[in-house]
C-alpha positions as CSV (number, residue, x, y, z in Angstrom):
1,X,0.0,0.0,0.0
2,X,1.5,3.4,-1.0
3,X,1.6,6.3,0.9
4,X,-0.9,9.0,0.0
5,X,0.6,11.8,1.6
6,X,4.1,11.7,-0.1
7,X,5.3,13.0,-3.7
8,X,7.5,10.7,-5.5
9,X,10.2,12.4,-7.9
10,X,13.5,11.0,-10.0
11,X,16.8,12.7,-9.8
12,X,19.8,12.4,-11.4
13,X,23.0,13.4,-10.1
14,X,26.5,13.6,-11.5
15,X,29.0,10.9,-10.8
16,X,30.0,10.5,-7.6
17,X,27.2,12.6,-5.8
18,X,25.0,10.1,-5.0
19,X,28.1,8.5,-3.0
20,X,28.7,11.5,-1.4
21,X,25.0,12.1,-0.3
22,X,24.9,8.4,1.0
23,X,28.2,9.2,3.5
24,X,26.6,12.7,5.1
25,X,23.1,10.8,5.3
26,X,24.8,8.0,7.4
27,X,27.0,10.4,8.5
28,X,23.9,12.5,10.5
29,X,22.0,9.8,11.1
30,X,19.3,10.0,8.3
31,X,17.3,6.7,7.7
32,X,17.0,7.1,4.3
33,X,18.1,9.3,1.4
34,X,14.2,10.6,1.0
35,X,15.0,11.9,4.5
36,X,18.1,13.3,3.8
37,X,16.6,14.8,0.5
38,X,13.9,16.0,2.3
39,X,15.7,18.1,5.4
40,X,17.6,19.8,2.5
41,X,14.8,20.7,1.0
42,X,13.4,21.7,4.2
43,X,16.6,23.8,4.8
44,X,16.6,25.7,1.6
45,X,13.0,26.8,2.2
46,X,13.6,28.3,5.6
47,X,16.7,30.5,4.0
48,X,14.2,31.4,0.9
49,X,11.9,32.7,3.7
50,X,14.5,34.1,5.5
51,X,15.5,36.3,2.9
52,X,12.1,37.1,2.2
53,X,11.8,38.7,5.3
54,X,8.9,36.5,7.1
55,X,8.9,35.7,10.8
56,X,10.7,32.9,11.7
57,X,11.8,31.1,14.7
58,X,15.3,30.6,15.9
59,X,18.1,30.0,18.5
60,X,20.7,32.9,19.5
61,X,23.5,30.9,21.7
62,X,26.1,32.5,23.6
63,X,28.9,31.0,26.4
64,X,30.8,33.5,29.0
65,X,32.7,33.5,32.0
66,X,29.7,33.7,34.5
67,X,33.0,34.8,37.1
68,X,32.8,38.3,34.7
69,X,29.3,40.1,35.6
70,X,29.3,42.2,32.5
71,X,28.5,39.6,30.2
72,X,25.7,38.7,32.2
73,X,24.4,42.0,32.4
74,X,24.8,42.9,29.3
75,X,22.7,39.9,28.0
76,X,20.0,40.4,30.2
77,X,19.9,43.9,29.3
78,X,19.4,43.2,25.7
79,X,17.6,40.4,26.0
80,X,15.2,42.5,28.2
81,X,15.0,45.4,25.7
82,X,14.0,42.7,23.2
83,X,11.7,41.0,25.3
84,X,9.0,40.6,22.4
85,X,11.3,38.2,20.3
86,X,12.7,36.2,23.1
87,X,10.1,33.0,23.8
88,X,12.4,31.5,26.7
89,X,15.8,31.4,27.8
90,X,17.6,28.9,29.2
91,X,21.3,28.8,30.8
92,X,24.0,25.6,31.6
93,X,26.8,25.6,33.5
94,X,29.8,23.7,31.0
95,X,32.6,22.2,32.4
96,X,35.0,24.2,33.1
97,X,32.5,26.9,34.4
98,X,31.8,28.9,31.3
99,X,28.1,29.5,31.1
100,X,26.4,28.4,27.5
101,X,22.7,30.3,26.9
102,X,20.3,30.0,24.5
103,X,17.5,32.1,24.0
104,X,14.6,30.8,21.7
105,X,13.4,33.5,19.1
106,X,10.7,34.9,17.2
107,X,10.6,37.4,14.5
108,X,11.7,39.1,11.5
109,X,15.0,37.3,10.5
110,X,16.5,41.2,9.8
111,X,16.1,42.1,13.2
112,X,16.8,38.6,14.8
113,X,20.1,38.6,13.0
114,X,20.7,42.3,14.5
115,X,20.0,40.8,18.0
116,X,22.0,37.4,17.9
117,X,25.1,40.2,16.9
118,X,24.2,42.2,19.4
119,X,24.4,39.5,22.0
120,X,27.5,38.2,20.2
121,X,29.2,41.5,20.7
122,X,28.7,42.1,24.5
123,X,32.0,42.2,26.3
124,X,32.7,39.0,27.8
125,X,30.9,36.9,25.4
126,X,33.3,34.3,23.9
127,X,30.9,32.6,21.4
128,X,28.1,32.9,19.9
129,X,26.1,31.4,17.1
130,X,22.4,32.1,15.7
131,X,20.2,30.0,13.9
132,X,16.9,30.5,12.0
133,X,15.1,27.1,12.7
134,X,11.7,27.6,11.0
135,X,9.0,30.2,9.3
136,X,6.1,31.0,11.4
């Protein structure tokens, strides 16, 4: 019995390709290559709408020396002044004391982007990374 809720399609690839899909769908532990195929796909639609300027949902991760209280206050000072994109945050102690936090995000990518370097820019902060995870 087929699946109704799926579109079937053929590719062709160059050479070699196919191989190289294969190793970074084992590689990141995809089932299949329909699953690989489709998280791609999924991917390159969430930069499309990026770009296009829709809301979207995201992560903005920093780590600092919680011993330091300017990166701390810093953070929460932005973070507070942004208040209307921030959904939660949540902070971990890593070994070796540095402190990692995420914040979960909602908004237009432009200004998200200005917030995660922001964030990434307060005194103290080590690193940082920011990630649009999905349109809204």
């Amino acid at each position: 019995m087929k699946n109704a809720s799926l579109d079937r399609f053929t590719v062709c690839l160059e050479k070699g390709l196919l191989a190289r899909l294969d190793g970074i769908s084992a590689e990141r532990g995809y089932p299949s290559r329909s699953q690989a195929m489709a998280d791609f796909i999924r991917r390159a639609i969430v930069k499309k709408d990026w770009r296009g300027g829709r809301d979207c949902a995201g992560t903005i991760s920093v780590v600092y020396d919680p011993a330091d209280s300017r990166p701390g206050r810093g953070l929460e000072a932005l973070l507070r002044a942004n208040a209307k994109s921030v959904l939660s945050l949540q902070t971990n102690l890593l070994p070796g004391g540095k402190m990692l936090a995420t914040a979960s995000v909602i908004g237009r990518p432009a200004a998200l982007e200005r917030l995660a370097d922001a964030l990434r820019a307060v005194k103290g902060v080590t690193h940082g990374a920011f990630s649009v995870v999905a349109p809204v």
